[in-house]
MARTORTOR-231731 format. One record per residue (C-alpha): x negated, z, y negated. Coordinates in steps of 0.2 Angstrom, whole numbers, padded with zeros to 4 digits, always signed. Layout:
N
XZY ...
This chain:
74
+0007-0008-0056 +0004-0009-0037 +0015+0002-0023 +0002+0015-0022 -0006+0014-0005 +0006+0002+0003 -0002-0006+0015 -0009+0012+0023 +0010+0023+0020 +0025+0018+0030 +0041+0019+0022 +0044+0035+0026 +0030+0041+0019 +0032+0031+0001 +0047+0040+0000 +0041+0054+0004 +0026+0054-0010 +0039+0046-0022 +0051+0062-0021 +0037+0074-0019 +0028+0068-0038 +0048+0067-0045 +0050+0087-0041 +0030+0092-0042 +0023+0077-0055 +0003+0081-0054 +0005+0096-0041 +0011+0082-0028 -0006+0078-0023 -0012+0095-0020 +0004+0100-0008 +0004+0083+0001 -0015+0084+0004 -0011+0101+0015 -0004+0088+0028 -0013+0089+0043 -0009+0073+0049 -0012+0063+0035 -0014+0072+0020 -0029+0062+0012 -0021+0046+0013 -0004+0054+0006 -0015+0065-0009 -0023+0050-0015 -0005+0040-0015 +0002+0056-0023 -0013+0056-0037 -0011+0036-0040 +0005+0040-0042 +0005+0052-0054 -0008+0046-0065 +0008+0032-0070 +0015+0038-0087 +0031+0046-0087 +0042+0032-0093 +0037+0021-0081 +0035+0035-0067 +0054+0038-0065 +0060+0020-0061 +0045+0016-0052 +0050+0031-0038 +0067+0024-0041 +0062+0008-0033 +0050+0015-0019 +0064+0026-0013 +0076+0009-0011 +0062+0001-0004 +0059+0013+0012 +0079+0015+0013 +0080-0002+0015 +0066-0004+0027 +0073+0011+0035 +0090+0003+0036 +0081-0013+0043 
């Protein structure tokens, strides 16, 4: 399993489709495509995303959400 999109979403943006699939699960994709800015690039993150199973879903937004705090951090 790949971060999804990584070397096109910053860190603020991984977070931001990590939280986004935890709260909306499928429906992610279609809220985060309304982006004007960059809604492709975060729908299609959002839809990798939640194509993961379940099980695996939960700790692998887990770990993007350290990730982009700890790049945040620096």
């Amino acid at each position: 399993m790949t971060t999804p999109r990584k070397d096109q979403l910053s860190a603020h943006e991984q977070a931001l489709v990590a939280v986004a699939v935890l709260i909306d699960g499928g429906e992610a994709a279609g809220v985060l495509a309304l982006d004007a800015a960059r809604g492709e690039v975060l729908r299609e993150a959002a839809a990798e995303m939640g194509a993961v199973e379940l099980d695996a879903r939960l700790p692998y937004a887990g770990t993007l959400l350290r990730r982009a705090l700890e790049r945040e951090e620096g």
